[in-house]
Structure formats: structure tokens, C-alpha cells
C-alpha positions in Angstrom: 0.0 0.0 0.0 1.3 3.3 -0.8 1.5 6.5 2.0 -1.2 8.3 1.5 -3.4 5.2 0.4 -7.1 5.5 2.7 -8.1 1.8 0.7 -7.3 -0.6 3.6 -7.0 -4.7 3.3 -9.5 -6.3 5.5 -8.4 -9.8 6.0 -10.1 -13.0 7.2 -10.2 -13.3 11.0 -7.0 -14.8 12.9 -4.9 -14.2 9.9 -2.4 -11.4 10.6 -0.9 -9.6 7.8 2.8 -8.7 7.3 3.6 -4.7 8.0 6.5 -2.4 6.6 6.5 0.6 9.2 5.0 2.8 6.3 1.8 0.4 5.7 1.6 0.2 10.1 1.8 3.9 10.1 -0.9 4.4 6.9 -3.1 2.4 8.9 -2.6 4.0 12.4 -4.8 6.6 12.7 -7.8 4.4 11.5 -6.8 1.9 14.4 -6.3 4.7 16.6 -10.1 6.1 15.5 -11.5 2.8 16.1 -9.9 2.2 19.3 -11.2 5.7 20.6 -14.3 5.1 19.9 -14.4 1.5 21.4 -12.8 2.9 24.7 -15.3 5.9 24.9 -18.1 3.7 24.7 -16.9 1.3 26.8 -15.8 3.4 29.9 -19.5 4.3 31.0 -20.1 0.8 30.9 -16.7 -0.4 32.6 -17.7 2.6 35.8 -21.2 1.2 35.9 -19.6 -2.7 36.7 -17.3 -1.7 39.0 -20.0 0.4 40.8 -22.7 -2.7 40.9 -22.7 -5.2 43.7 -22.5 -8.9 42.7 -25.7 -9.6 43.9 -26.8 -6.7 41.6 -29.6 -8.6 38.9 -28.3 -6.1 36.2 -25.1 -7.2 36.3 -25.4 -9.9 34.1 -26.9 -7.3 31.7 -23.8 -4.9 31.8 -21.5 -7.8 31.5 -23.3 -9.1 28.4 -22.8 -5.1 26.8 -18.8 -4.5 28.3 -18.4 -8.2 26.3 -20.2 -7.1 23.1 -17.9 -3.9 22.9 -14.5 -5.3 23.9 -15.4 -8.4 20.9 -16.5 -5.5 18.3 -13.2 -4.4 18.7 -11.6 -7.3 18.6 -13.1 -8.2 15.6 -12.6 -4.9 14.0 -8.6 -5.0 14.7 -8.4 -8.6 13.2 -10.3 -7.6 10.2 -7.3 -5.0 9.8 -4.7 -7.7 10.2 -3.5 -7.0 13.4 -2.8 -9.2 16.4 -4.8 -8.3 19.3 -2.8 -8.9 22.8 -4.8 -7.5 25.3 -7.5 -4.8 25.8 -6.9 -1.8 23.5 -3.4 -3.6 22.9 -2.3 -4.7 19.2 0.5 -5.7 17.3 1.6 -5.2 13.8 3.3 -7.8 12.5 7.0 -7.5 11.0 7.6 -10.6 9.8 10.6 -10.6 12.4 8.7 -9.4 15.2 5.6 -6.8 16.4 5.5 -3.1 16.0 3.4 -2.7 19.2 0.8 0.1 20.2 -1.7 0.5 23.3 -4.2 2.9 23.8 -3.8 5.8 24.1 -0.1 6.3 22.8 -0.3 8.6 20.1 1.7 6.9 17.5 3.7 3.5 16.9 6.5 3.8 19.0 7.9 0.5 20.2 9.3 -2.9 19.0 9.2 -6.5 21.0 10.9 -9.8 19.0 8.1 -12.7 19.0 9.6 -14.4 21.9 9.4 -10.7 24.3 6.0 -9.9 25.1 4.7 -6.2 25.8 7.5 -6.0 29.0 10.0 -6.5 26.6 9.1 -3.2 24.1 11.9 -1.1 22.9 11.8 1.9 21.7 10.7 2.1 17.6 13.6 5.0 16.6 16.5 2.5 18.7 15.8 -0.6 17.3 15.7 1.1 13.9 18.8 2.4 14.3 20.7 -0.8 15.7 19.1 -3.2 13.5 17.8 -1.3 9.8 15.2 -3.6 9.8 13.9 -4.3 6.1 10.1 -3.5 7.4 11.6 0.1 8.0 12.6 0.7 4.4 
């Protein structure tokens, strides 16, 4: 995909794509958009749940709605090709490794190998600079 491109791929569910930097940062601020919007909605819903006693007969209902959001999303990111690691927590797929973002960072900054997990996120611009990935071209 070219910069500057707004034509996303949408990809079957559970089948990540392969990112260059460019096509991660392209589709950024759509994932950013989305993810805004899912958090927004979600955090009424989130206060309401932690305000409700178990006992609470509507808490089955507000469960049922938090679960329908956070799976929307999901399902949303997937679509996009990403790998979805937590709540409002996705990866972009190198080929060598995950460009890694979390709401509500305000770009792609970090890096983690496959075998590192979120704790093991380096800074994007360092391993750029030790490494000259190909995916940064």
C-alpha cells in the first residue's frame, strides 16, 4: 500500500498480515479512530460494573454489553490484520517481530521480537537504528 493510500485490506479473522513501518503507520490513525471510539463507549459501561454489587440482577446485563464492545473491537482490529494482545493492545506484524501500540499512545513507538511480550518493548527509533530492519525501508 502506498503513503497516503485511505483503501485498507481487510483480512479474514485470525490471519495477521505482514507490515513495513509505512503500511503500520498508513493504517494507524484508523486503528487509533476505532480504538477511541471503542474505549469511549466502553468506559460508562466499565464505571457502571465496577459500581454494581454482585448480587446486583443487572449485572449480568452490563457484562453481556462490556463483552459485546471489547469483541467489536476485537473483531474490527483482526479484520485489519492486526494481532490483538490485550484490551486496546495490538501488534503489527513485521515478519521478524511486532510493532506494538496500546491505547492511548499517540503513534507507533515500540518494537518486541516474537519471543518478548509487551515488557520487553523497545523503543521504535533505537531498534531502527541498531538493527535497519527491512520492514523500516
Amino acid at each position: 500500500m502506498s503513503r497516503g493510500s485511505s483503501i485498507f485490506q481487510i483480512v479474514a479473522p485470525n490471519d495477521p498480515r505482514i507490515f513495513t513501518l509505512a503500511e503500520a503507520q498508513d493504517l494507524f490513525p484508523l486503528v487509533r479512530s476505532i480504538t477511541q471510539a471503542a474505549h469511549a463507549e466502553l468506559e460508562p459501561v466499565r464505571r457502571r460494573l465496577e459500581s454494581m454489587v454482585p448480587t446486583n440482577p443487572m449485572i449480568r446485563e452490563v457484562e453481556r454489553r462490556y463483552e459485546t464492545i471489547v469483541k467489536r473491537w476485537v473483531a474490527k482490529m483482526e479484520r485489519l490484520g492486526l494481532v490483538v494482545k490485550g484490551l486496546w493492545l495490538v501488534d503489527f506484524d513485521t515478519g521478524d517481530g511486532y510493532l506494538c501500540w496500546k491505547f492511548p499512545e499517540l503513534r507507533i513507538g515500540h518494537y518486541h521480537a516474537y519471543h518478548e511480550g509487551y515488557s520487553g518493548r523497545r523503543p521504535l527509533d533505537e531498534v531502527i537504528q541498531e538493527f535497519d530492519p527491512d520492514w523500516a525501508v
